[in-house]
DSSP file (Angstrom, degrees, kcal/mol; ACC not computed):
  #  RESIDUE AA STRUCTURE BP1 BP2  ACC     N-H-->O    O-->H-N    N-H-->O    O-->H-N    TCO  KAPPA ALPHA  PHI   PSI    X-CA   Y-CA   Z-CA
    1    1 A X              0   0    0      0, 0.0     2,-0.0     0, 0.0     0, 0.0   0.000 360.0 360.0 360.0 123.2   53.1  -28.8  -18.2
    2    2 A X        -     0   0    0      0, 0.0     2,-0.3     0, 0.0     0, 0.0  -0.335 360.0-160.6 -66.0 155.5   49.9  -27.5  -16.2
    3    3 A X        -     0   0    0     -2,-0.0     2,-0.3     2,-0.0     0, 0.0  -0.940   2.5-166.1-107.9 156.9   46.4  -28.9  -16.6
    4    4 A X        -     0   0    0     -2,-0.3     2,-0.7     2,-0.0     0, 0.0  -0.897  22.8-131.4-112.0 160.8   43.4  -26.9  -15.4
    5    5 A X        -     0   0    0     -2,-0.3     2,-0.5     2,-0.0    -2,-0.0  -0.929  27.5-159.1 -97.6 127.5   40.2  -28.7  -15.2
    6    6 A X        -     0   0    0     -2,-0.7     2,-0.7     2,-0.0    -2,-0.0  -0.881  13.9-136.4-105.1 128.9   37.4  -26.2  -17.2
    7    7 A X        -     0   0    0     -2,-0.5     2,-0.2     2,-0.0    -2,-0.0  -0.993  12.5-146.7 -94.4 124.1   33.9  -26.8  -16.4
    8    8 A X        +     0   0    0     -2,-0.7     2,-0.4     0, 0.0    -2,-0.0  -0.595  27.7 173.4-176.8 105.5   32.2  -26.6  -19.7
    9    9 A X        -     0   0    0     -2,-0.2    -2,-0.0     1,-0.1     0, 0.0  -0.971  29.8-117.2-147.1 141.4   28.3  -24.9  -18.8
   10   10 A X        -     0   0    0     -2,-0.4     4,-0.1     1,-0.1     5,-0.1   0.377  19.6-109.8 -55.1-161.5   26.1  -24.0  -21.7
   11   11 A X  S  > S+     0   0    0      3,-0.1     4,-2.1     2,-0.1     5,-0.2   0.884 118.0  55.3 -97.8 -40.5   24.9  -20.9  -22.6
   12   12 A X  H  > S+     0   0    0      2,-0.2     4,-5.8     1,-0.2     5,-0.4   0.979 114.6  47.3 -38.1 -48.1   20.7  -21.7  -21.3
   13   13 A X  H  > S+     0   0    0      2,-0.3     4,-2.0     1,-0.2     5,-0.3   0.944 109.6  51.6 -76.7 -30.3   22.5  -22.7  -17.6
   14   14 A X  H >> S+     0   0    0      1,-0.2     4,-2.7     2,-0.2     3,-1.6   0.945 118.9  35.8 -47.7 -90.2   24.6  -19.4  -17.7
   15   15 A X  H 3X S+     0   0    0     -4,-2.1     4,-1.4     1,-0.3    -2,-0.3   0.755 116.3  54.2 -47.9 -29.0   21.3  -17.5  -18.4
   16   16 A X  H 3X S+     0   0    0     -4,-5.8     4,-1.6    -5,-0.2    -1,-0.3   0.904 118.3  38.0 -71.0 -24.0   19.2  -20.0  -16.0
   17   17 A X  H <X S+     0   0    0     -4,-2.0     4,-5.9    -3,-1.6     5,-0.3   0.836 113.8  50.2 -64.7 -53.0   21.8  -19.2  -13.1
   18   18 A X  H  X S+     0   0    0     -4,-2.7     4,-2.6    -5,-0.3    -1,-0.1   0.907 117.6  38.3 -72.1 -34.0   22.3  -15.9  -13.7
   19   19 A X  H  X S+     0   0    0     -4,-1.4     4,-3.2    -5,-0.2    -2,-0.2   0.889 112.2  60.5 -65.4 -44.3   18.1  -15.0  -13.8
   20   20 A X  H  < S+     0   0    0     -4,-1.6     4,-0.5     2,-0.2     5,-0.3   0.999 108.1  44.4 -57.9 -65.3   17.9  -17.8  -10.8
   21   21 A X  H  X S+     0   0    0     -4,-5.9     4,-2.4     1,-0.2    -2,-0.2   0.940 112.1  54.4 -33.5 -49.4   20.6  -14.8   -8.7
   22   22 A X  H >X S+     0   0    0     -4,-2.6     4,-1.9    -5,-0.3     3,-0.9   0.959 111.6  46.9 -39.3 -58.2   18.2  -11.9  -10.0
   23   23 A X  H >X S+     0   0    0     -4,-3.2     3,-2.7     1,-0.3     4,-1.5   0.883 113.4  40.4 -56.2 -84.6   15.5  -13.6   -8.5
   24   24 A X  H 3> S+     0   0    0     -4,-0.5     4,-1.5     1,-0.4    -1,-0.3   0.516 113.2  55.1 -21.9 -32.8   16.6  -14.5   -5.3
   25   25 A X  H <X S+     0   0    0     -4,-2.4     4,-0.8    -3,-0.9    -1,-0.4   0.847 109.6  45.0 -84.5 -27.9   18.2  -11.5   -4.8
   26   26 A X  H <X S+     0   0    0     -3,-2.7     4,-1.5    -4,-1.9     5,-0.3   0.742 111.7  51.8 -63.9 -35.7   15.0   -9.4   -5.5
   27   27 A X  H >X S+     0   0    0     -4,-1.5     4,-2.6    -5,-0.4     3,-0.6   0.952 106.5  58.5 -75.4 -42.7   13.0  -11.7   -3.3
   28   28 A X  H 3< S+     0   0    0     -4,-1.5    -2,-0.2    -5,-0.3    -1,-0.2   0.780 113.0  39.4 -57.8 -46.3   16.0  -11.0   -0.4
   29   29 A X  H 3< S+     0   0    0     -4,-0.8    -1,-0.3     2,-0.2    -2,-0.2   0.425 105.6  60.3-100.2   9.2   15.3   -7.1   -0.5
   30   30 A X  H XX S+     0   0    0     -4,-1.5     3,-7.3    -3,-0.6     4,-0.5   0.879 107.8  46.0 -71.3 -61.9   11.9   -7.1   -0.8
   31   31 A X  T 3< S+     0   0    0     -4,-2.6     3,-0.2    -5,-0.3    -2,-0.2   0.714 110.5  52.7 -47.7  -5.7   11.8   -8.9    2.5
   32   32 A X  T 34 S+     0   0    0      1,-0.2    -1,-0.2     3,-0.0    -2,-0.1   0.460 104.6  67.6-105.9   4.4   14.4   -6.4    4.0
   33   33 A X  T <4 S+     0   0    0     -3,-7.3    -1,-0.2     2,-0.1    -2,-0.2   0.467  71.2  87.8 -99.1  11.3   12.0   -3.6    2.7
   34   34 A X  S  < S-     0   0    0     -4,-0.5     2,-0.3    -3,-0.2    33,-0.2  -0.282  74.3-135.4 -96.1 175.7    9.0   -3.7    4.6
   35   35 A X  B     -a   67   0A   0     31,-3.5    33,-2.5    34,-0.0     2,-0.2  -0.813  22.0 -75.5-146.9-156.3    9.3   -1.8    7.7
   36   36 A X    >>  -     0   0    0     -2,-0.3     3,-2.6     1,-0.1     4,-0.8  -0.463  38.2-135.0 -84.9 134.7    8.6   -1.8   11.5
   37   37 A X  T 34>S+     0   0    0     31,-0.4     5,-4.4     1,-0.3     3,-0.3   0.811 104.2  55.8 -67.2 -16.4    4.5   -1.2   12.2
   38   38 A X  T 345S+     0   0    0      1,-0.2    -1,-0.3     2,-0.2    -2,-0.1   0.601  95.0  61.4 -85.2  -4.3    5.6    1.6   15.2
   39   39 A X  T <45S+     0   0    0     -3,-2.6    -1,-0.2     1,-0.2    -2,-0.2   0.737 111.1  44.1-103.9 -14.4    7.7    3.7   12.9
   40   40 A X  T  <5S-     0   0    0     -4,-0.8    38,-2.1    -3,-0.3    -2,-0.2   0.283 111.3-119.3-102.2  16.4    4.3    4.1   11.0
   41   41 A X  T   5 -     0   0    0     36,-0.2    -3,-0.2     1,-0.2     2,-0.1   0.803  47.0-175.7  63.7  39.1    2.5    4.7   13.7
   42   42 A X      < +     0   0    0     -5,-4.4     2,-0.4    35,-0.1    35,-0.3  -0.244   6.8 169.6 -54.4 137.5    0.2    1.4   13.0
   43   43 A X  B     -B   76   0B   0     33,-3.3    33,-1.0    -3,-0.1    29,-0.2  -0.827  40.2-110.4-127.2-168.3   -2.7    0.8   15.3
   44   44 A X  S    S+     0   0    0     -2,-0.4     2,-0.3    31,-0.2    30,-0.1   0.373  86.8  67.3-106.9  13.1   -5.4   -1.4   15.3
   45   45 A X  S    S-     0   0    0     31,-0.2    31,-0.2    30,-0.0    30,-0.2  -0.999  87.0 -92.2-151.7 156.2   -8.2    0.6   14.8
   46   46 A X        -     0   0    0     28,-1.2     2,-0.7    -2,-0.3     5,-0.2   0.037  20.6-136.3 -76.8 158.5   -9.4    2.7   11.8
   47   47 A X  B >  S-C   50   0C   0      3,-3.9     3,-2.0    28,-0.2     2,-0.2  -0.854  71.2 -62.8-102.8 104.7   -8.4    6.4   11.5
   48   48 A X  T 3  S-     0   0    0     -2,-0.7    -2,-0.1     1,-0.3     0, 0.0  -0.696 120.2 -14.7  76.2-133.5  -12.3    7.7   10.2
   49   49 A X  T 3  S+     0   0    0     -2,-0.2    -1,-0.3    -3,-0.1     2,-0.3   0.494 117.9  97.4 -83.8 -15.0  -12.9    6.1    7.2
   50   50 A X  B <   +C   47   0C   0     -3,-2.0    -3,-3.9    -4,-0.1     2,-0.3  -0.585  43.1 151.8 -90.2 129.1   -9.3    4.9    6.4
   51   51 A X    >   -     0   0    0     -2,-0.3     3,-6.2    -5,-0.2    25,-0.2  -0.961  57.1-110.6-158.0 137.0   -8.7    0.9    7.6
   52   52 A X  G >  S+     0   0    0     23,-4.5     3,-2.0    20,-0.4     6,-0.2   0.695 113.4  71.4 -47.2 -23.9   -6.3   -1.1    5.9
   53   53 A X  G 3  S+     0   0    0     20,-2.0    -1,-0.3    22,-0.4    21,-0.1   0.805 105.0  45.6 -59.3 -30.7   -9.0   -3.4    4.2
   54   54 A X  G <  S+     0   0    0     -3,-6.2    29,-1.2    19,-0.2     2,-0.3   0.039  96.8 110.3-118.8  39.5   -9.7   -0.1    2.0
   55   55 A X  B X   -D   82   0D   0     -3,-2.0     3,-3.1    27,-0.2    27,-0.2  -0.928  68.8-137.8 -95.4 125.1   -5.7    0.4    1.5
   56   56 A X  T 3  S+     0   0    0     25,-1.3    -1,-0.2     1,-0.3    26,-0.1   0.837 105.6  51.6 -40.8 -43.9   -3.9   -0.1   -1.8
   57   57 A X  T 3  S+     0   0    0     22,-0.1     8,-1.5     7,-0.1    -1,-0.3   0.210  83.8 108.3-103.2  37.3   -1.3   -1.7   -0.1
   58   58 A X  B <   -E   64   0E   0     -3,-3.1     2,-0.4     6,-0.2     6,-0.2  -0.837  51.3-149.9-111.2 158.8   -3.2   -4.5    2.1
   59   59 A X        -     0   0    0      4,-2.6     4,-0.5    -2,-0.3     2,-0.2  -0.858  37.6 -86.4-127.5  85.2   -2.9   -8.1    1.3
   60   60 A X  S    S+     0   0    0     -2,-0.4     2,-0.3     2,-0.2     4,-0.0  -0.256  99.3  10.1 -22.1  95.6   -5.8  -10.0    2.2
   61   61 A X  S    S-     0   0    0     -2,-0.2    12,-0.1    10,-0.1    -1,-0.1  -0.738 136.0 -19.5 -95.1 -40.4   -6.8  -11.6    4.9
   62   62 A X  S    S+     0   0    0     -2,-0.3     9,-2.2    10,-0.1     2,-0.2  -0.281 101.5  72.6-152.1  41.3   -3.9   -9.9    7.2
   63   63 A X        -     0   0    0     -4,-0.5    -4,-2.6     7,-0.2     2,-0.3  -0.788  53.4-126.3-107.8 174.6   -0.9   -8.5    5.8
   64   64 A X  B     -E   58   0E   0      3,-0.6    -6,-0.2     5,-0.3     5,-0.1  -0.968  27.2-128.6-132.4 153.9    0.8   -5.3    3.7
   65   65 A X  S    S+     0   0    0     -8,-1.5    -7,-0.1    -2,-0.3    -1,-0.1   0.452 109.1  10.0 -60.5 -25.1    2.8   -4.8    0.8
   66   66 A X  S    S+     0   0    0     -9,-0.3   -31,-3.5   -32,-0.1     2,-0.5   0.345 110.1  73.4-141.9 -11.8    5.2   -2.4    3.4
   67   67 A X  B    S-a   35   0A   0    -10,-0.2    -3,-0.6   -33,-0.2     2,-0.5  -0.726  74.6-122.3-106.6 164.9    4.4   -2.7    6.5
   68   68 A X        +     0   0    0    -33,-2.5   -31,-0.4    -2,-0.5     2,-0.3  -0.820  55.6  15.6 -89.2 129.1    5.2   -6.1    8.9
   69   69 A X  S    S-     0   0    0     -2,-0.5     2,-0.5    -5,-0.1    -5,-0.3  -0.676 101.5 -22.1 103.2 165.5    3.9   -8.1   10.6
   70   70 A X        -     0   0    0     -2,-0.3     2,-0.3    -7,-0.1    -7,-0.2  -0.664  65.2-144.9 -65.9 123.3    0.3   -9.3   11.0
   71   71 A X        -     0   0    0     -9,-2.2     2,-0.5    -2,-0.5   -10,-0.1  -0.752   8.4-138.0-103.2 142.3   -2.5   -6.5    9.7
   72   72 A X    >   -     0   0    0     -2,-0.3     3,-6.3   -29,-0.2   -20,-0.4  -0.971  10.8-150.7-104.2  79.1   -5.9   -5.7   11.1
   73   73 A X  T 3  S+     0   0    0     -2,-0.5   -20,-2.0     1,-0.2   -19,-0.2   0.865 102.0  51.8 -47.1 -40.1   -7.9   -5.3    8.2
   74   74 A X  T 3  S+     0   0    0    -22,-0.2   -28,-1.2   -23,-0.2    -1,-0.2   0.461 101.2  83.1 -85.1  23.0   -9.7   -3.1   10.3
   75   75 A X    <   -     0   0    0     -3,-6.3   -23,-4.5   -30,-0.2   -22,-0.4  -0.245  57.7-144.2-101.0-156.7   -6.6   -1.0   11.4
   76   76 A X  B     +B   43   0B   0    -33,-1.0   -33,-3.3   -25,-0.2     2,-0.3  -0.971  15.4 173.6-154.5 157.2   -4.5    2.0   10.1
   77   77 A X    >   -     0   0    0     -2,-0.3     3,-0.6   -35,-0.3   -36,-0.2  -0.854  51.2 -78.2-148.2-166.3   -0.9    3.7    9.7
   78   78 A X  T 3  S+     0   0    0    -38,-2.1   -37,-0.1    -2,-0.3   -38,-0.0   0.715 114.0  60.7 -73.6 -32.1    0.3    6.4    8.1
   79   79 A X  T 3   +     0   0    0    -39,-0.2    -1,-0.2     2,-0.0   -22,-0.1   0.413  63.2 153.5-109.6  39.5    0.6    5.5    5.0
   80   80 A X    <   -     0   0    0     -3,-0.6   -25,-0.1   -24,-0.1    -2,-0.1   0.423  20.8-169.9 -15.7 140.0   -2.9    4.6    4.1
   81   81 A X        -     0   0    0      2,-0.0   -25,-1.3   -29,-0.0    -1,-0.1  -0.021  31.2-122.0-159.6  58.0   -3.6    5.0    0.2
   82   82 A X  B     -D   55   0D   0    -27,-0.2     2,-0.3     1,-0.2   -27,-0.2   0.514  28.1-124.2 -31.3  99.1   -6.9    4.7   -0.4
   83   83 A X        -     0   0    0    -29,-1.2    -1,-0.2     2,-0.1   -28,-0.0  -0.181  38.1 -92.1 -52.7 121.9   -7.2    1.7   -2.9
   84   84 A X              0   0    0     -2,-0.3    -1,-0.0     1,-0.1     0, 0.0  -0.147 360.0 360.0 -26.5 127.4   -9.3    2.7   -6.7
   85   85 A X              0   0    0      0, 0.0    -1,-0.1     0, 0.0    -2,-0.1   0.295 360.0 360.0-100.8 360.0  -12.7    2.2   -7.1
């Protein structure tokens, strides 16, 4: 005669576990999506009117939503996306 030991785990901690992976794993490839500032051909100074400060994707004071690194509000890259007024 065998025994197995069975861990007994509700149904909430199944669903808190399983949401806690989602997260983590979302949080894992976000970080692995940004990408490298030379492959967008970032600089540090505005192209015209276009500077990251008036890009949908900068993050105040000194980052982007895609690119890496430390941002220049007053720089630029290629994909510049002129944030809504």
């Amino acid at each position: 005669m065998t025994t197995a030991n069975h861990v007994r785990m509700s149904r909430r901690a199944a669903i808190q576990a399983g949401v806690l992976l989602l997260i983590m794993r979302g949080s894992a490839a976000k970080a692995q999506a940004k990408i490298a500032p030379n492959l967008v051909h970032y600089q540090q100074k505005p192209k015209g009117t276009q500077e990251c400060d008036g890009c949908l994707q900068f993050i105040s004071p000194g980052a982007c939503k895609l690119v890496a690194g430390k941002i220049n509000p007053k720089g630029w890259c290629v994909l510049f996306a002129p944030r809504p007024k």
